[in-house]
N, C-alpha and C positions, 0 to 999 in steps of 0.2 A: 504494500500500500504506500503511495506515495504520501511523506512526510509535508508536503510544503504546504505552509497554514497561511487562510485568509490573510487578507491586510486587514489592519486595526484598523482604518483612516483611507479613504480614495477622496483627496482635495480637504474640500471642508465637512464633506460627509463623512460620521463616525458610523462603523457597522456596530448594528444592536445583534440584537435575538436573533437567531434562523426562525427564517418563516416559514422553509420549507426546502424539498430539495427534487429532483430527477434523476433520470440517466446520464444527464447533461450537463448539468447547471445546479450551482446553488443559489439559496435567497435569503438574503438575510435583510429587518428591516436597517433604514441609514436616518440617522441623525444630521444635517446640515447647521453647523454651529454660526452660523449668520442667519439664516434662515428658520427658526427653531419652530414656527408652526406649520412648514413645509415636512410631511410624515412620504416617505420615499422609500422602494422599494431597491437593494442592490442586491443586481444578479450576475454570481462569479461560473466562467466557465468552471468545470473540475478538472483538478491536476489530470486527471487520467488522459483527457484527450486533448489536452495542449498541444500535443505532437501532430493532429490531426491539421491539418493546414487549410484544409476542405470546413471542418468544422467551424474553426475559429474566424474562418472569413465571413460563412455564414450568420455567426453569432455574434459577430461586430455589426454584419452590412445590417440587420434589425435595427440596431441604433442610429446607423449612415437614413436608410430609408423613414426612420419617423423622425427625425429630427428637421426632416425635407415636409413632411406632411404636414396639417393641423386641422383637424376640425374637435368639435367638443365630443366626439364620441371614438376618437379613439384615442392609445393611450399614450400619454406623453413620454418622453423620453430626455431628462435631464444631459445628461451625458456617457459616453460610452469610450473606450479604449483600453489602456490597457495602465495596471498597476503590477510595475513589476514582471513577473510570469504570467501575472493574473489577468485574460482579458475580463472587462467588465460591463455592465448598464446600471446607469443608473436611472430610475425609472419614477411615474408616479404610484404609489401606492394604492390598491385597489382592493379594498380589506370587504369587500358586499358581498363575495363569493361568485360563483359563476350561475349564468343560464340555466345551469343542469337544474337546482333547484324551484325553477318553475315548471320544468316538465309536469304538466297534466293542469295546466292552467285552463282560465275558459280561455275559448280559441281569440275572441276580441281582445282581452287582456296581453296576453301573449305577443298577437300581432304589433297592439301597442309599444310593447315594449322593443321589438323588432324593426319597427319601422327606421329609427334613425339610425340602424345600424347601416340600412342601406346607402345612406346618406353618407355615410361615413367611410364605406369602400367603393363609393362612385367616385368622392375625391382622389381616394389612393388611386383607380383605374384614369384615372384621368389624368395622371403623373404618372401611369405608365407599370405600377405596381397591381400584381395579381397576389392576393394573400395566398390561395393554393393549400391554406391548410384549415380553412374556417368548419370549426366547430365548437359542441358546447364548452371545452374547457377552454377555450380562448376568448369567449364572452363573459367579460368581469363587468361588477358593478361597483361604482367609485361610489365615494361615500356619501357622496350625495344623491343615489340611485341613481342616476345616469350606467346605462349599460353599454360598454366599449371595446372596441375590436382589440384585440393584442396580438404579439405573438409572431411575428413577420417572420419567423429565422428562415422560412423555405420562401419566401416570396419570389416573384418572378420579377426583373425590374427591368422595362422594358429601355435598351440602352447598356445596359451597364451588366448584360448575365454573361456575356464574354469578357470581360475587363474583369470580373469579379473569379469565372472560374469556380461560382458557387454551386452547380449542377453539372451533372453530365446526363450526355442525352439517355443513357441504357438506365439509367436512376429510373427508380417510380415516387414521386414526391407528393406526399395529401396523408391522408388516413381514413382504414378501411370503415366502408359506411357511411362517409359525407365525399367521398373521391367521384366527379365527371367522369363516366368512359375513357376520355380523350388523354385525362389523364396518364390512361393505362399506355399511353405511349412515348411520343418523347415530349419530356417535361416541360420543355424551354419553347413547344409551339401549342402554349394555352393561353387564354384570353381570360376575360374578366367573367366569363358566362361560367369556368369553372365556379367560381365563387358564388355566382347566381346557384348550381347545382347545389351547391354545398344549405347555403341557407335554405331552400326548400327542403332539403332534407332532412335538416333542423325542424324549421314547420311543421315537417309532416311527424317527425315524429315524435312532437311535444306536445301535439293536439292529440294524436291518436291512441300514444302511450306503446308505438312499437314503431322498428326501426325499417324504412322503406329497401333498407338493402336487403331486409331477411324474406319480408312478405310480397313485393312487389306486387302492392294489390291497391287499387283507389280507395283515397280516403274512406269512402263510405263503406267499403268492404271491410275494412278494418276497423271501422268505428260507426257504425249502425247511428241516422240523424246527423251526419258529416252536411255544416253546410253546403251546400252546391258551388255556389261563384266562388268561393272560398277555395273547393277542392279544386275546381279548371285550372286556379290562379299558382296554385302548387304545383300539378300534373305537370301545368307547362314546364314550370322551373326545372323538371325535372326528365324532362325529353330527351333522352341517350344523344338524338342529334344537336349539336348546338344549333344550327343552321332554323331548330322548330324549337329553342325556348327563349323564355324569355329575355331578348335583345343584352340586357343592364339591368344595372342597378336603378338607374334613374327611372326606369321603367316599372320595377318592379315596386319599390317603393311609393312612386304613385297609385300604381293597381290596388297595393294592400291599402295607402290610406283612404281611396276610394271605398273600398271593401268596408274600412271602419265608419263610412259616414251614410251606408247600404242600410236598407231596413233589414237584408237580412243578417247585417250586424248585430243590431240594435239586440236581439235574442240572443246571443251568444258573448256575452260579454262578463257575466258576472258566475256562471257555474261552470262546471268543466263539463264533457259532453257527457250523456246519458252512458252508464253502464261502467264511467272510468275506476278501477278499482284502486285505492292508497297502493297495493302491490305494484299496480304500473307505474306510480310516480315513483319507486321504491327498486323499480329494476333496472339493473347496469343498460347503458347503451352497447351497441354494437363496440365500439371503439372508444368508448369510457375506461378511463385509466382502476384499474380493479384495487382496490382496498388493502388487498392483502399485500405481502412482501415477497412473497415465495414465486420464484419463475416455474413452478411447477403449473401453478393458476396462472399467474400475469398471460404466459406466453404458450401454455398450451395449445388454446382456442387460436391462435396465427397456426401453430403446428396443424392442426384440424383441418382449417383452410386448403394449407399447403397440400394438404395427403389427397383430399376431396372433393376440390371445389374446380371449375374452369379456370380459363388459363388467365382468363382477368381478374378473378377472385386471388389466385393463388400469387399475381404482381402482387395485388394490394394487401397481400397478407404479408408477403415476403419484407413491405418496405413496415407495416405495421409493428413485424418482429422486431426488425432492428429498433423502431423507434419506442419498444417498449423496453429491449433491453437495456440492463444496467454491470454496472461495477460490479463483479461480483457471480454473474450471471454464467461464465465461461467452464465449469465445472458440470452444469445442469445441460446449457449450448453441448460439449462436447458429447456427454451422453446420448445424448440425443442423436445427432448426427450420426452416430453408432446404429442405430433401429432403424433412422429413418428413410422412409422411401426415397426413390431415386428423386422426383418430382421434388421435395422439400430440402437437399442436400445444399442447392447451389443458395438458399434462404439464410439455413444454418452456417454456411459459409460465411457470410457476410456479417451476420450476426457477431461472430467470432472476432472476424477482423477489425469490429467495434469497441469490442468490449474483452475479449479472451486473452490468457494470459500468454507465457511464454511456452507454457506445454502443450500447445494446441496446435503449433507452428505445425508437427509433423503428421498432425492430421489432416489437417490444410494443404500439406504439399502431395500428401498421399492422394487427394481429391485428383491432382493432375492430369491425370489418364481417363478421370468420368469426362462422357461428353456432355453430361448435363449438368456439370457444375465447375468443370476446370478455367471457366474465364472470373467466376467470382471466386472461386477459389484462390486462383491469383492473385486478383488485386487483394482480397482480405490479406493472402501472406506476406505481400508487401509491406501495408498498413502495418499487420503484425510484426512483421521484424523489424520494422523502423522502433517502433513503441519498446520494444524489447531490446534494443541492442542487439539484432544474430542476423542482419544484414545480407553481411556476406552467406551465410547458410541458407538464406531464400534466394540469392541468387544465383548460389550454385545448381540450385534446384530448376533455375528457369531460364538458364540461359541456353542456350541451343546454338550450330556453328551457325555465323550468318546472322540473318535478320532475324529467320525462326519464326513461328508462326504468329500472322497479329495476334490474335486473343493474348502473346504474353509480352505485347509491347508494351502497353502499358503500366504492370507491374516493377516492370526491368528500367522502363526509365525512371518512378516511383525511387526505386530502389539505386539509381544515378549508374547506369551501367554505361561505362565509357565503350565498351566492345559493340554494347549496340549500336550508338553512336557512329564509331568507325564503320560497321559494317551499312547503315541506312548510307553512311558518307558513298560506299563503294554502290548501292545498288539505284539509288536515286534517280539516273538516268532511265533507269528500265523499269521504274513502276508507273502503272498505270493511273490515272486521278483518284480512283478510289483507293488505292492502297496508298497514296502518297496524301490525302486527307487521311486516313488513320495515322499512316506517321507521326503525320502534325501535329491534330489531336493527342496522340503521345509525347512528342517531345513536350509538350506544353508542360508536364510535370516532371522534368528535369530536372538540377540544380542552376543555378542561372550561368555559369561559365558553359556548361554544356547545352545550355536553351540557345545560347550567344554562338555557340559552334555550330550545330544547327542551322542556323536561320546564316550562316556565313555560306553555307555551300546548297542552300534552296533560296536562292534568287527567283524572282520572273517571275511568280503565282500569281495568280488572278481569280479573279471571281472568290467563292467560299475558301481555298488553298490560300488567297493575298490575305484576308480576316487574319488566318489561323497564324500567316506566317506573321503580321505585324505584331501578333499579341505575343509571339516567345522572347 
């Protein structure tokens, strides 16, 4: 376990109490001794995934994009960077809890409370940010009941996802159960109608008390006396094609405050619908972070997915894994991995390369030879040997004479392989566009003297190859 303790002090903010913590990130409240009736929220990466270079840019660019943003409903962002080792946010405080506890509200209520959320990610879309990960536990209430979007770390930011480097296209980014179709592909060509998905989904399943990825059935089916303009106004939001839902946000949030000023509002504003049982306000979501501690429960249900479900379910469970796992988790991950089926191997891969210790490396490398997990297998063993110091033992593992096969450019440059280097130097002339956008795509995670070598002997590209080549 990594020894290096909070900072006492980031500026003039003093950290109080932990307020809580993840897989990812701590929280402790912050003291501002100039400021002392300013109650502030600081959130410190964990030692564990410093190393993570992908993470960390991630969990800064949150603070980069709201500090660009502002409207009253979403959350503010004091400052952000770095103390020390430690990167940091410093944020507003938002002590109300989240959305989940209105689950089973009456449907008018609820809406009400929803409506300026939209308002709130038409602004972010309009500067070009897609949240990509909206759901209930990123809807807080600030202390003064105002309900506010949080939570950016995966956003999409239109301009700046090449320069940042914070996705890659084979990633699945959202969480299982509020996730657009479209999502299920590449991350970085999603629009703001993701977001659109995501809140109807919310809608639907805080009025009806179940979760539209499980039942995939109209409101009324699932909730017997479901107002009608109500249910269309959802349905749409939740149309597989984006092309048939609802346009925006600005769109939809006029619809729903129309809907609230409808006589057939007017009836459903003060009770929950007919038949709603306390058990339904009382059960997990699909993708509600689970109570217990134990990855036996957290991360079972992704394992379930992965063994069962199609090939869309089984992305969004895969990227759900990872974003459930934690510190600690890599004991339980390996196990696993050991049972599980072929279809769930390349999940647990990845998982691994998150969160798994040093003794995982060799099952990770042992992955090699599956076809259906040796490219995440890969990169996880790169990640992993970076975190771990044994380097060079993952890339004795992956280097091959030559170029060698793409699926293990990426870890080998990850891992700063000067051999591959040389040899991309000698074959260059003879690849074809698509093998020479993979390259690229690879050298990008270099070390910078060899990004610099690189892009010294691939001159001339054009079109999507000039992108790749300007950004090493």
């Amino acid at each position: 376990m990594n020894a290096l303790r909070p900072p006492a002090q980031i500026g003039s903010v003093r950290l109080r109490e932990p307020l809580g913590e993840g897989g990812m990130a701590l929280v402790f409240r912050g003291e501002d001794r100039f400021r002392p009736e300013v109650q502030s929220a600081v959130k410190l990466l964990r030692p564990e995934v410093h190393a993570d270079e992908m993470l960390v840019r991630r969990f800064l660019r949150e603070g980069e994009v709201l500090t660009r943003l502002s409207h009253p409903h979403l959350v503010e962002v004091y400052a952000y960077g770095r103390s020390g080792a430690w990167p940091y946010l410093v944020m507003e405080l938002l002590p109300g809890g989240s959305v989940k506890a209105c689950r089973g509200e009456a449907p008018a209520r609820l809406v009400r409370r929803l409506v300026p959320t939209c308002g709130a990610l038409q602004v972010a879309h309009a500067a070009g940010v897609v949240h990509r990960d909206l759901k209930p536990s990123n809807l807080l209430f600030a202390a003064d009941g105002r309900l506010k979007v949080t939570d950016f770390g995966v956003c999409f930011w239109e301009g700046a996802e090449g320069r940042t480097r914070a996705t890659r296209s084979q990633m699945v980014v959202g969480t299982l159960g509020y996730m657009a179709p479209e999502q299920h592909g590449d991350p970085r060509r999603v629009d703001g109608r993701c977001d659109v998905y995501a809140l109807g989904a919310i809608l639907y399943e805080f009025t009806t008390g179940q979760a539209y990825a499980q039942v995939q059935l109209p409101p009324a089916a699932a909730r017997p006396g479901f107002p009608p303009r109500l249910a269309g106004l959802i349905l749409r939001c939740l149309q597989p094609d984006p092309a048939r839902r609802t346009p925006d946000m600005a769109t939809l949030g006029q619809e729903l405050s129309d809907w609230l000023e409808s006589a057939e509002a007017a009836g459903w504003g003060e009770e929950p619908l007919p038949g709603y049982r306390l058990e339904d306000r009382e059960t997990a979501t699909v993708a509600a972070p689970r109570r217990d501690e134990g990855p036996e429960v957290r991360l079972a249900p992704y394992l379930d997915a992965l063994g069962t479900g199609p090939v869309g379910v089984r992305r969004a469970a895969a990227e759900g894994l990872r974003a459930a796992a934690r510190p600690g988790d890599g004991p339980w991950l390996l196990a696993a991995l050991g049972a599980a089926p072929e279809g769930a191997r390349f999940a647990l891969a990845l998982a691994l390369g998150d969160v798994g210790e040093a003794g995982a490396l060799a099952a990770l490398l042992a992955l090699l030879p599956d076809p259906f997990a040796q490219r995440e297998a890969a990169e996880a063993a790169a990640a992993l040997a970076l975190r771990s110091d044994r380097a060079a033992e993952a890339l004795a593992a992956l280097r091959e004479p030559g170029l060698g096969a793409p699926w293990r450019w990426a870890p080998r440059a990850t891992l700063g392989d000067g051999a591959w280097v040389e040899a991309l130097r000698a074959a260059w002339p003879g690849l074809n566009a698509p093998l020479r956008l993979q390259a690229l795509e690879a050298a990008r995670r270099l070390p910078e003297d060899l990004r610099a070598a690189v892009k010294a002997f691939t001159p001339g590209a054009s079109g999507t190859l000039r992108a790749l080549w300007d950004d090493l």
